[in-house]
mmCIF file as Biopython writes it, N, C-alpha, C and O atoms, coordinates in Angstrom:
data_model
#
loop_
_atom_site.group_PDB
_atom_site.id
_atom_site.type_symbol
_atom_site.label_atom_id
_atom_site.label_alt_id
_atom_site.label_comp_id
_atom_site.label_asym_id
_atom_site.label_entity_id
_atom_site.label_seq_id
_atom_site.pdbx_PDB_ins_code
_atom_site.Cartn_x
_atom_site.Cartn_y
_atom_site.Cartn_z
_atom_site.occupancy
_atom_site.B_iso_or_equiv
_atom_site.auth_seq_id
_atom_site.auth_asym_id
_atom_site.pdbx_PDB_model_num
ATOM 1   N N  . UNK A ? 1  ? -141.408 33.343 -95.650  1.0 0.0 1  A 1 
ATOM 2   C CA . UNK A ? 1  ? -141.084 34.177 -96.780  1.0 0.0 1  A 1 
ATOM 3   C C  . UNK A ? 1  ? -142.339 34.928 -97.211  1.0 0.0 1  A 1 
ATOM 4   O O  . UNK A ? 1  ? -143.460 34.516 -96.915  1.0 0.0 1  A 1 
ATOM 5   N N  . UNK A ? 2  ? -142.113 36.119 -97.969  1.0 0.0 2  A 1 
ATOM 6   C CA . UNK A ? 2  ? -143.522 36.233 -98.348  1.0 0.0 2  A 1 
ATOM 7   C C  . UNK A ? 2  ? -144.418 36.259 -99.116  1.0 0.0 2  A 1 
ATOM 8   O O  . UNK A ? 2  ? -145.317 37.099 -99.080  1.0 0.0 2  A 1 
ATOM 9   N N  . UNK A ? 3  ? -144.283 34.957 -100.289 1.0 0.0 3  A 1 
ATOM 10  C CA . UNK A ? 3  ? -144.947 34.087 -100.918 1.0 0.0 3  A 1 
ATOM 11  C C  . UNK A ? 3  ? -146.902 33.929 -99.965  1.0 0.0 3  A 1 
ATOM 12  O O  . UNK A ? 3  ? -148.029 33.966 -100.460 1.0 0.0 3  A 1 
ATOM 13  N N  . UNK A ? 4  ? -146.531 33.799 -98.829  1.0 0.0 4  A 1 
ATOM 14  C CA . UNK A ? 4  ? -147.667 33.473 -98.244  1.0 0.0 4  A 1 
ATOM 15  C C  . UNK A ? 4  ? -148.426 34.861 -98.089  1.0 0.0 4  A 1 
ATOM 16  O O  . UNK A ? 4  ? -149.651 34.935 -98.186  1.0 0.0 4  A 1 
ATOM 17  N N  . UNK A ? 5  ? -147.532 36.056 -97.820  1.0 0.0 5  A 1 
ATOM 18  C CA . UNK A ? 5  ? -147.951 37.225 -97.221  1.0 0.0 5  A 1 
ATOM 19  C C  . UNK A ? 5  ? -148.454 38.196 -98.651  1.0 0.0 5  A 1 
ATOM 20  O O  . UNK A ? 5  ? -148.631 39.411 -98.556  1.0 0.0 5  A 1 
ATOM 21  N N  . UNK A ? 6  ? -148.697 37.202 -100.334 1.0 0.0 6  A 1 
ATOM 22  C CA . UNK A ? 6  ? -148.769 38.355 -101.116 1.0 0.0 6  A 1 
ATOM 23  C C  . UNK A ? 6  ? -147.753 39.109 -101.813 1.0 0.0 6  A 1 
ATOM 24  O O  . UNK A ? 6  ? -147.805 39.821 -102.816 1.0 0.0 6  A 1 
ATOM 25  N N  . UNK A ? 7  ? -147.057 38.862 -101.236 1.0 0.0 7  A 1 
ATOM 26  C CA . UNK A ? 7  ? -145.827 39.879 -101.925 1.0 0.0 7  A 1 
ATOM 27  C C  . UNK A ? 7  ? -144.843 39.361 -102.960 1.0 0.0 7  A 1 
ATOM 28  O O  . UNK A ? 7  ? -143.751 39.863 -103.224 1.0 0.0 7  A 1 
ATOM 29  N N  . UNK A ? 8  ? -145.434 38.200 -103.549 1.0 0.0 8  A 1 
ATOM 30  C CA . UNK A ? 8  ? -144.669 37.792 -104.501 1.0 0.0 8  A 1 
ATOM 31  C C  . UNK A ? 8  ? -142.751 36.992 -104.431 1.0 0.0 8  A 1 
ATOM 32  O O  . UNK A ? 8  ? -141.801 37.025 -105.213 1.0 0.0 8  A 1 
ATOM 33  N N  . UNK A ? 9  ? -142.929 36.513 -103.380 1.0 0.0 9  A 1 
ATOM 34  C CA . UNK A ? 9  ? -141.603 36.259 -103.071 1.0 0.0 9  A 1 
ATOM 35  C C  . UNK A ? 9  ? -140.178 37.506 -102.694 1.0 0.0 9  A 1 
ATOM 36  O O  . UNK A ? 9  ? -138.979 37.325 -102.906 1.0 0.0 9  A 1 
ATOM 37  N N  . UNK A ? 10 ? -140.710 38.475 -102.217 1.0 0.0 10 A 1 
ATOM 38  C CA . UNK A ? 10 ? -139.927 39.614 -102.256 1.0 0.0 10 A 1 
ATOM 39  C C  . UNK A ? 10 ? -139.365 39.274 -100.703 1.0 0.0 10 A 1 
ATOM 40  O O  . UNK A ? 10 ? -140.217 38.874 -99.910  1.0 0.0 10 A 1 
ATOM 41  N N  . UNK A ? 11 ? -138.024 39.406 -100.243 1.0 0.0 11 A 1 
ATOM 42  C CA . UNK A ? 11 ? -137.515 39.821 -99.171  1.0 0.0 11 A 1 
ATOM 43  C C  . UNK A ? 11 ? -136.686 41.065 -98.904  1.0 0.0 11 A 1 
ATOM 44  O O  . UNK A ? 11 ? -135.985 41.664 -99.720  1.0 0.0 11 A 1 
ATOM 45  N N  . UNK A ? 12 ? -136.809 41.243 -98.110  1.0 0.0 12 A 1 
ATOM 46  C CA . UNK A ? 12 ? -136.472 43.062 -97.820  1.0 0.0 12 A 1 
ATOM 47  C C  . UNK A ? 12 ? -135.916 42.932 -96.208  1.0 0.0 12 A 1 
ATOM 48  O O  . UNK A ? 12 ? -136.203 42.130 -95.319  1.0 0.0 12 A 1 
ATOM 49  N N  . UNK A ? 13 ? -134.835 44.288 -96.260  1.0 0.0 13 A 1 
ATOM 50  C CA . UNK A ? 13 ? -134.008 44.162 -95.025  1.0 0.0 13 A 1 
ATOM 51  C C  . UNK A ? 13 ? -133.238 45.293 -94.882  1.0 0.0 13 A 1 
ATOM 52  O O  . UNK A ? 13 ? -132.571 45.978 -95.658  1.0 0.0 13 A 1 
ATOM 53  N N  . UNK A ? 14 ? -133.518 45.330 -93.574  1.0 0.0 14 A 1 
ATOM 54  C CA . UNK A ? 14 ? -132.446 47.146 -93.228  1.0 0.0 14 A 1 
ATOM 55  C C  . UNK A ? 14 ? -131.161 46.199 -92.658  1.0 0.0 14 A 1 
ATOM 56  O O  . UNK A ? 14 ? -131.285 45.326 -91.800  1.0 0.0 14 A 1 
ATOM 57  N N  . UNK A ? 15 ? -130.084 46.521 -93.236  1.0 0.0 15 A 1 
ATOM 58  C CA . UNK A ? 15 ? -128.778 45.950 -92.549  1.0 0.0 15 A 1 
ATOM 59  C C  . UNK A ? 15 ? -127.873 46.969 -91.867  1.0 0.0 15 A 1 
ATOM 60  O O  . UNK A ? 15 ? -127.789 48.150 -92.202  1.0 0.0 15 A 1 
ATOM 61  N N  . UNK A ? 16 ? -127.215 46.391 -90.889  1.0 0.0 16 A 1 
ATOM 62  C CA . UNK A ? 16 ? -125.714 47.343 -89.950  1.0 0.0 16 A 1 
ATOM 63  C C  . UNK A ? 16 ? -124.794 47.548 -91.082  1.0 0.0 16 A 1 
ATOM 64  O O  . UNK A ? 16 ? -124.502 46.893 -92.083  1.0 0.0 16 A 1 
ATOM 65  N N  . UNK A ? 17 ? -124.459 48.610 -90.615  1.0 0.0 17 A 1 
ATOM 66  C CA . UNK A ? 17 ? -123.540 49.189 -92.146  1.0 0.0 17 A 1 
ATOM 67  C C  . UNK A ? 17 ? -122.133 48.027 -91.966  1.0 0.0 17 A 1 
ATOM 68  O O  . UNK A ? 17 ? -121.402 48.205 -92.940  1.0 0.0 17 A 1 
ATOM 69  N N  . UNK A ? 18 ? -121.567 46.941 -91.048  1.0 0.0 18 A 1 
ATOM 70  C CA . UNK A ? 18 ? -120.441 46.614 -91.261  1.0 0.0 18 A 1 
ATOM 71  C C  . UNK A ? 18 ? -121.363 44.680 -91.557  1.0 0.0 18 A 1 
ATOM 72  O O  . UNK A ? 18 ? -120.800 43.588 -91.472  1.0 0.0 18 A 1 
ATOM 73  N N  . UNK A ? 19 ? -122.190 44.839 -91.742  1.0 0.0 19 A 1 
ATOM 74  C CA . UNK A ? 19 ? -123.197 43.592 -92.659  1.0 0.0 19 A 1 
ATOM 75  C C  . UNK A ? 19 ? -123.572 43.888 -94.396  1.0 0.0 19 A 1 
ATOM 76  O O  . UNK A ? 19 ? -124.303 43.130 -95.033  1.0 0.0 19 A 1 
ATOM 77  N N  . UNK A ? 20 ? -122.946 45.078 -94.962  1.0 0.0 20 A 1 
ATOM 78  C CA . UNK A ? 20 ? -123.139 45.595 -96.041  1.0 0.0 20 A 1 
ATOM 79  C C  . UNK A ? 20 ? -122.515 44.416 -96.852  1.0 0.0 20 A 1 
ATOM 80  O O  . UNK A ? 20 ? -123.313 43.636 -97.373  1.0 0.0 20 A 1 
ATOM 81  N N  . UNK A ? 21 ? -121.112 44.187 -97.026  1.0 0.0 21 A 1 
ATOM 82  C CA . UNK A ? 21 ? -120.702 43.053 -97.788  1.0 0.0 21 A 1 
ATOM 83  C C  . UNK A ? 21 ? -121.499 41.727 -97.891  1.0 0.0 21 A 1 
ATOM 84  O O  . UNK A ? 21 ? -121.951 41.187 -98.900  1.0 0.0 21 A 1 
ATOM 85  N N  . UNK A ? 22 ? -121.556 41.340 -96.601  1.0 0.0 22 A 1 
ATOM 86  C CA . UNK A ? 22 ? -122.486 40.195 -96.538  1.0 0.0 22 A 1 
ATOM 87  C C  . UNK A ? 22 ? -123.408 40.237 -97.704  1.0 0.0 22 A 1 
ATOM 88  O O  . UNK A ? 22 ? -123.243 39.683 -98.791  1.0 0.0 22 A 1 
ATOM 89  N N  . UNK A ? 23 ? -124.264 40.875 -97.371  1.0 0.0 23 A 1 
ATOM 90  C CA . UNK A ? 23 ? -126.229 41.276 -97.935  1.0 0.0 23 A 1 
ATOM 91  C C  . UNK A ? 23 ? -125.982 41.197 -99.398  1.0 0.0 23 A 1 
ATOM 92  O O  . UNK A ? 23 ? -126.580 40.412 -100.134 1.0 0.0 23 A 1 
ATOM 93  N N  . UNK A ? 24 ? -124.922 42.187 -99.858  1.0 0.0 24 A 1 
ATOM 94  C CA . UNK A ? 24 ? -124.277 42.430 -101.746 1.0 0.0 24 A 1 
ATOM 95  C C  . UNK A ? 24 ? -123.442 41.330 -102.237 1.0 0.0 24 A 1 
ATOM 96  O O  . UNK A ? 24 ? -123.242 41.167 -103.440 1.0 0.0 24 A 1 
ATOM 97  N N  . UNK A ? 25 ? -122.914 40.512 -101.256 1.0 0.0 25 A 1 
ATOM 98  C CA . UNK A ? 25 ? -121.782 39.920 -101.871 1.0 0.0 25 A 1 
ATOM 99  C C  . UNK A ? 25 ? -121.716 38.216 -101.534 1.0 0.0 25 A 1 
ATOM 100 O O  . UNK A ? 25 ? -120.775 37.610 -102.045 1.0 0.0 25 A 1 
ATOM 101 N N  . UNK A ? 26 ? -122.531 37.569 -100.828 1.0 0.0 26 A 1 
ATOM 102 C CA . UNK A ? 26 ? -122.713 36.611 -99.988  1.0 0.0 26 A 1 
ATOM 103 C C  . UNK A ? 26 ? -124.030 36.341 -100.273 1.0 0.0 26 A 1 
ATOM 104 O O  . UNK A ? 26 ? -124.270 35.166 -100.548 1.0 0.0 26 A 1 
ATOM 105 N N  . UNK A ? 27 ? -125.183 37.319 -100.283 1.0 0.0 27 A 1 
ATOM 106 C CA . UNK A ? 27 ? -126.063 36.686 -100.418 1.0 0.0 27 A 1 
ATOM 107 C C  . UNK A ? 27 ? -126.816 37.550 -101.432 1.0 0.0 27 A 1 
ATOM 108 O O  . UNK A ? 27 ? -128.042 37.578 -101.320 1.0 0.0 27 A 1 
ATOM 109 N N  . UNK A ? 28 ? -126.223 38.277 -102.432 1.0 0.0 28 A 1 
ATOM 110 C CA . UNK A ? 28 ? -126.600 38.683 -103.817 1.0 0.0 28 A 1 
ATOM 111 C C  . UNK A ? 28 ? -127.447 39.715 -103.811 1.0 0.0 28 A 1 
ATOM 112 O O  . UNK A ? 28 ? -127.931 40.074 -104.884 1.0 0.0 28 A 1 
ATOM 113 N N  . UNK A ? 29 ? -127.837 40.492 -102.410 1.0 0.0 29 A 1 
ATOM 114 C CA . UNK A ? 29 ? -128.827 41.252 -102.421 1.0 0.0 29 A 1 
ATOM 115 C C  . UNK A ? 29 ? -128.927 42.791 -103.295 1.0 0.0 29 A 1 
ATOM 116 O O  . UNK A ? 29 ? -127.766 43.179 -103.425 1.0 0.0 29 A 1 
ATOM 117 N N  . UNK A ? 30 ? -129.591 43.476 -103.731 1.0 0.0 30 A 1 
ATOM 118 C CA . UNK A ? 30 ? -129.860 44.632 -103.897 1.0 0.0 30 A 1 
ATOM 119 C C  . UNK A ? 30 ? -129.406 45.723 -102.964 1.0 0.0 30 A 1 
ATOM 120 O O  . UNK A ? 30 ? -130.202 45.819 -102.030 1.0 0.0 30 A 1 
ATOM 121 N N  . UNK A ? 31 ? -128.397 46.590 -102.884 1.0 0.0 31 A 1 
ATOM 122 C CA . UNK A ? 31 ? -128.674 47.695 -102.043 1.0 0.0 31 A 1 
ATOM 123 C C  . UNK A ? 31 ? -129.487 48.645 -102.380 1.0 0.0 31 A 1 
ATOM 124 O O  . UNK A ? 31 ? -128.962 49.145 -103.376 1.0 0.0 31 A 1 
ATOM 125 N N  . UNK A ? 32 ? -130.610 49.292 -102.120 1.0 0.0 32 A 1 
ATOM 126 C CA . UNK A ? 32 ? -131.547 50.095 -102.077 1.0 0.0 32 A 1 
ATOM 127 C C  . UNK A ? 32 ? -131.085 51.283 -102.031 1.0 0.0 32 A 1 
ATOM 128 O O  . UNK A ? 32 ? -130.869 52.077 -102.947 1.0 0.0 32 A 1 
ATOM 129 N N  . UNK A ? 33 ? -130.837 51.445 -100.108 1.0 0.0 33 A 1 
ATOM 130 C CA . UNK A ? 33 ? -130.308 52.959 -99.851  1.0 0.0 33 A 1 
ATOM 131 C C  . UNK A ? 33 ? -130.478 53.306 -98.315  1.0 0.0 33 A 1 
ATOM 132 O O  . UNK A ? 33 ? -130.860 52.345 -97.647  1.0 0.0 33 A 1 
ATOM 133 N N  . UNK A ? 34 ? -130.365 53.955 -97.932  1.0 0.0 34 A 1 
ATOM 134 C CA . UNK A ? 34 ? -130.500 54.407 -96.465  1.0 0.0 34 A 1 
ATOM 135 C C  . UNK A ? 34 ? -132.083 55.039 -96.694  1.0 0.0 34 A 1 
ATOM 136 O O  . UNK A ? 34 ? -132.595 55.644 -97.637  1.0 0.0 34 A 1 
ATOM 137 N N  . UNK A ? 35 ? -132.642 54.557 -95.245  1.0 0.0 35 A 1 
ATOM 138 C CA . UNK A ? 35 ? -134.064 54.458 -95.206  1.0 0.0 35 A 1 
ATOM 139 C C  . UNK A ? 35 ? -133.958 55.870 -93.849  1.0 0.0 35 A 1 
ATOM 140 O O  . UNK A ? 35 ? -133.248 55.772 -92.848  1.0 0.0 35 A 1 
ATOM 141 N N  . UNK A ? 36 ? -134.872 57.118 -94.185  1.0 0.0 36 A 1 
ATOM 142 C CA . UNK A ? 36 ? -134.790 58.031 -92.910  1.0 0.0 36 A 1 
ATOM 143 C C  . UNK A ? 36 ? -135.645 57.579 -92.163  1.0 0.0 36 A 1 
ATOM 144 O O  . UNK A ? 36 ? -135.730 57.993 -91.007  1.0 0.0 36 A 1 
ATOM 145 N N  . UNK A ? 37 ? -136.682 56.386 -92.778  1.0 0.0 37 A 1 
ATOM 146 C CA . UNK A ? 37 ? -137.715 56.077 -91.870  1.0 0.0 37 A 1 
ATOM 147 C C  . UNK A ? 37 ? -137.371 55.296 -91.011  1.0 0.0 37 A 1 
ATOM 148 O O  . UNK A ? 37 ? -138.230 54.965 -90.193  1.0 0.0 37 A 1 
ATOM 149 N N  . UNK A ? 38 ? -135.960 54.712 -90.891  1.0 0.0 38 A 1 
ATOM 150 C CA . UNK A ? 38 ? -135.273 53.546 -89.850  1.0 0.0 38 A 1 
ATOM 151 C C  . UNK A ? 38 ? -134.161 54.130 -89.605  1.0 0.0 38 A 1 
ATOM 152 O O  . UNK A ? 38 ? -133.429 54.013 -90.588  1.0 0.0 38 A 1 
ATOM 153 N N  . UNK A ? 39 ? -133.717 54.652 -88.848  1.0 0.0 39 A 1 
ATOM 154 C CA . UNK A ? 39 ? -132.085 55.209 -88.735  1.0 0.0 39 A 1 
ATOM 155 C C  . UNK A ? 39 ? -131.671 55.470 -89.444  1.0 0.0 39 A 1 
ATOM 156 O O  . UNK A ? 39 ? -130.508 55.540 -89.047  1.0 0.0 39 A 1 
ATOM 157 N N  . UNK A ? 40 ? -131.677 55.847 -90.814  1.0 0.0 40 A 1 
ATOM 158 C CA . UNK A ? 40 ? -130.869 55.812 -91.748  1.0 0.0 40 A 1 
ATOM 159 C C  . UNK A ? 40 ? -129.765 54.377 -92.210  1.0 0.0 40 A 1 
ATOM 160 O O  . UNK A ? 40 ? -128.668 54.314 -92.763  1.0 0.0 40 A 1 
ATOM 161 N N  . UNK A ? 41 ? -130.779 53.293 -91.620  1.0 0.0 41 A 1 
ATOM 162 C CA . UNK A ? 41 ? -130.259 52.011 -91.670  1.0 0.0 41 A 1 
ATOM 163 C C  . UNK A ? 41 ? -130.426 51.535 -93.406  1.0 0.0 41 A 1 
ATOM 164 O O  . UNK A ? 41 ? -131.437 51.735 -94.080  1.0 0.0 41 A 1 
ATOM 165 N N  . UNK A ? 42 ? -129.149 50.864 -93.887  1.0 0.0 42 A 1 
ATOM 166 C CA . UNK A ? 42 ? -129.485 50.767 -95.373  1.0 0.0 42 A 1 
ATOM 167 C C  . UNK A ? 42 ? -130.431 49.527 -95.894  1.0 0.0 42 A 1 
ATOM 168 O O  . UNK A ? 42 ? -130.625 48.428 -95.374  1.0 0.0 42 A 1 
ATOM 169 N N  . UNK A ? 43 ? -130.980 50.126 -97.174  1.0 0.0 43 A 1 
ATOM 170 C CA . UNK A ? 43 ? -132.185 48.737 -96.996  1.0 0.0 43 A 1 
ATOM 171 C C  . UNK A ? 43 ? -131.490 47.732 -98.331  1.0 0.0 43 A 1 
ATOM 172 O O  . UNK A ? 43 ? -131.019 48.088 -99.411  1.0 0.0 43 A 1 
ATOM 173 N N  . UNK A ? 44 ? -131.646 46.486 -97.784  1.0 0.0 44 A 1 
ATOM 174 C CA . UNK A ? 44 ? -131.704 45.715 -99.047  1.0 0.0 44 A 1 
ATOM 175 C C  . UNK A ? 44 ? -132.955 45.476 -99.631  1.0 0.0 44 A 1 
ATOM 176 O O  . UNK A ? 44 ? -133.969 46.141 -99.417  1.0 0.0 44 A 1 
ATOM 177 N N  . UNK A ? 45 ? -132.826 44.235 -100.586 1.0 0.0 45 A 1 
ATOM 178 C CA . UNK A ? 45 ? -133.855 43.541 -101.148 1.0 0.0 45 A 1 
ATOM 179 C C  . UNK A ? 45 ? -133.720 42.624 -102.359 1.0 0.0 45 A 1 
ATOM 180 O O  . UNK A ? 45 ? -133.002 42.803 -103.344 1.0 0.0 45 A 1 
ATOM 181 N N  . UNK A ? 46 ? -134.437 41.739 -102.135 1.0 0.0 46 A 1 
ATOM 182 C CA . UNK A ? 46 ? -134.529 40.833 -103.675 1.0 0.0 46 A 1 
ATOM 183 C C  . UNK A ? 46 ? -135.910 41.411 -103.695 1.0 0.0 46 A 1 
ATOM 184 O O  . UNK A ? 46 ? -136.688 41.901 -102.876 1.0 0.0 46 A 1 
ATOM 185 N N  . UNK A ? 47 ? -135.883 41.130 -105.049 1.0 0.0 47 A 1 
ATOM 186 C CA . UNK A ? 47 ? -136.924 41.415 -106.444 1.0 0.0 47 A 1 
ATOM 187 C C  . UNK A ? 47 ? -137.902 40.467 -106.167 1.0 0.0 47 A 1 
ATOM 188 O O  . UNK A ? 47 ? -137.858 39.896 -105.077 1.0 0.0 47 A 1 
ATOM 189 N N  . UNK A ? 48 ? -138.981 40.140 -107.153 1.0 0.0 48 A 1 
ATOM 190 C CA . UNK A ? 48 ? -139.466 39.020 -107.067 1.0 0.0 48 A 1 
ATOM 191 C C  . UNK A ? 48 ? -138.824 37.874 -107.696 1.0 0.0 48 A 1 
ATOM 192 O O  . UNK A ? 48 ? -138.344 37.909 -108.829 1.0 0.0 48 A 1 
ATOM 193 N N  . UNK A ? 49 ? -138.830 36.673 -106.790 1.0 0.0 49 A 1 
ATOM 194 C CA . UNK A ? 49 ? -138.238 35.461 -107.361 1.0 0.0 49 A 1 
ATOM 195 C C  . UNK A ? 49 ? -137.231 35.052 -106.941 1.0 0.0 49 A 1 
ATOM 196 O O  . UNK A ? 49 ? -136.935 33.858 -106.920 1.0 0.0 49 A 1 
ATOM 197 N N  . UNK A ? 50 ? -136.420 36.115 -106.470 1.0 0.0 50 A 1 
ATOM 198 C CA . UNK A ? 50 ? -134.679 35.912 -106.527 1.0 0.0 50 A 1 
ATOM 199 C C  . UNK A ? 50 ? -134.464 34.994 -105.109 1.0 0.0 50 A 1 
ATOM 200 O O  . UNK A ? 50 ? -133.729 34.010 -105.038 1.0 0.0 50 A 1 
ATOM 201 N N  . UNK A ? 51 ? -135.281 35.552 -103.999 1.0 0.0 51 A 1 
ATOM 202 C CA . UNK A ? 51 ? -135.121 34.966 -103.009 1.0 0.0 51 A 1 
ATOM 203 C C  . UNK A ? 51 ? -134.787 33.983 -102.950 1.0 0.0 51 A 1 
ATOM 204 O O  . UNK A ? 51 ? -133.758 33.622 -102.381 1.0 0.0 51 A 1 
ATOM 205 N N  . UNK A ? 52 ? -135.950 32.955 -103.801 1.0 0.0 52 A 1 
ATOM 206 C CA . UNK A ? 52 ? -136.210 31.684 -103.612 1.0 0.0 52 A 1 
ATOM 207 C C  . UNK A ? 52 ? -134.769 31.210 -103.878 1.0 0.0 52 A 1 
ATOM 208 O O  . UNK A ? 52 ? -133.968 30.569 -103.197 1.0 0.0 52 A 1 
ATOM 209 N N  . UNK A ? 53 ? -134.699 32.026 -105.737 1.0 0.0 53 A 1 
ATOM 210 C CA . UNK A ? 53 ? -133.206 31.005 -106.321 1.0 0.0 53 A 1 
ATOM 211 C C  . UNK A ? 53 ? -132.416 31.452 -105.580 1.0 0.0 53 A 1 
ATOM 212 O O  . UNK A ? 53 ? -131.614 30.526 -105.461 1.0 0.0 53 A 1 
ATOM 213 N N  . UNK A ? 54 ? -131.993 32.445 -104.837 1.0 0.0 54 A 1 
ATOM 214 C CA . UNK A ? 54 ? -131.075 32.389 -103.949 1.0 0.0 54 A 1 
ATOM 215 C C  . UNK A ? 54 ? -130.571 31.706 -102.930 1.0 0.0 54 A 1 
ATOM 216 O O  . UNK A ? 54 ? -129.372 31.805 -102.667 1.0 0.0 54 A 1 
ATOM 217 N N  . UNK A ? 55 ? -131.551 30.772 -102.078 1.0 0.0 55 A 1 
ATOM 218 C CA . UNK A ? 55 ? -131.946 30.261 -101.298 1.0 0.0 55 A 1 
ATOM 219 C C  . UNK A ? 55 ? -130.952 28.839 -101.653 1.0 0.0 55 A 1 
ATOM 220 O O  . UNK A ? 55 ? -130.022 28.337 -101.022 1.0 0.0 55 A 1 
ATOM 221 N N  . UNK A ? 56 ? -131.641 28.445 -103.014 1.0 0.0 56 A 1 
ATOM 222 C CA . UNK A ? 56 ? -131.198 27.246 -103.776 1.0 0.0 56 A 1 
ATOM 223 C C  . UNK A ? 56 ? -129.731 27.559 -103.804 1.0 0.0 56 A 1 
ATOM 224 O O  . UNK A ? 56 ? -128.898 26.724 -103.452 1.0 0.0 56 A 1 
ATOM 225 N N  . UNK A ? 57 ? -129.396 28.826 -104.246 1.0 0.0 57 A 1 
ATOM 226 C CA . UNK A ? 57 ? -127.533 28.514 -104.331 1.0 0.0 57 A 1 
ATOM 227 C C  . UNK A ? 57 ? -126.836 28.771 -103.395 1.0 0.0 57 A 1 
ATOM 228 O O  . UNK A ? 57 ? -125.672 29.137 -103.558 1.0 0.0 57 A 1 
ATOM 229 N N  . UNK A ? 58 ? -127.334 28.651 -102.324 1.0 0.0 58 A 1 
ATOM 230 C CA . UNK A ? 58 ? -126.883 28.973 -100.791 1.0 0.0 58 A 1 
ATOM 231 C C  . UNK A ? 58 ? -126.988 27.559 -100.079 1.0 0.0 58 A 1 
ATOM 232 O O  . UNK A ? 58 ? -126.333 27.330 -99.062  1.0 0.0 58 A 1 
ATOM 233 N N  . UNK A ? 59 ? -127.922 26.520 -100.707 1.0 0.0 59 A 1 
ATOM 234 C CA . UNK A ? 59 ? -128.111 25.150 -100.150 1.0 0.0 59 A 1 
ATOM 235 C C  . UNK A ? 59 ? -129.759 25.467 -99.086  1.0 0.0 59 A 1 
ATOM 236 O O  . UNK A ? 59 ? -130.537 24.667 -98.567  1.0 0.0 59 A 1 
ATOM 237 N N  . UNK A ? 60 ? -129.751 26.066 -99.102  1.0 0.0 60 A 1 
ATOM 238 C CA . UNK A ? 60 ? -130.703 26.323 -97.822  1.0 0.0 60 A 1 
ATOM 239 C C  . UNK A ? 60 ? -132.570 26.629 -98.642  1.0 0.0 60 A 1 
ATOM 240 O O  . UNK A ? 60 ? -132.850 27.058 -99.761  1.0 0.0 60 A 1 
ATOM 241 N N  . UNK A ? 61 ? -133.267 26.291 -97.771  1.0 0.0 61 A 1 
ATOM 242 C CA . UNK A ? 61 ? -134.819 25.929 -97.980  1.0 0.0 61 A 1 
ATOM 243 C C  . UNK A ? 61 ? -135.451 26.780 -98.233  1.0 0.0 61 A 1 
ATOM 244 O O  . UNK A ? 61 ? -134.631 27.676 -98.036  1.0 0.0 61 A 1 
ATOM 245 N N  . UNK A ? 62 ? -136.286 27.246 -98.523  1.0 0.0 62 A 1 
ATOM 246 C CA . UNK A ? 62 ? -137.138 28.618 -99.125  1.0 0.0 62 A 1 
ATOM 247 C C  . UNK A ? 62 ? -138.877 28.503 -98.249  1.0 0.0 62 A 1 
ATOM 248 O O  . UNK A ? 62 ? -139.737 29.355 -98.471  1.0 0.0 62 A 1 
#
């Protein structure tokens, strides 16, 4: 995660447009927007912090 890398617990992610539900709805993410610097692939993201608690209400380790 990148707690280690500085960044304050932030995770970030370009998703396939038919992984959109997933990212918003499954795993609480932010949609951002379509990135021209990646295909026009859309980006998510948690904030700082969220990751972690996200992590926690998913069951899974941080």
């Amino acid at each position: 995660m990148s707690l280690g890398a500085a960044a304050g617990g932030r995770v970030g992610l370009h998703g396939l447009p038919q992984a959109e539900a997933f990212y918003v709805g499954r795993c609480g993410m932010t949609r951002i927007g379509p990135d021209p610097n990646y295909q026009d692939l859309v980006y998510f993201e948690y904030p700082d912090g969220v990751a972690a608690r996200q992590l926690t209400v998913m069951e899974l380790s941080a």
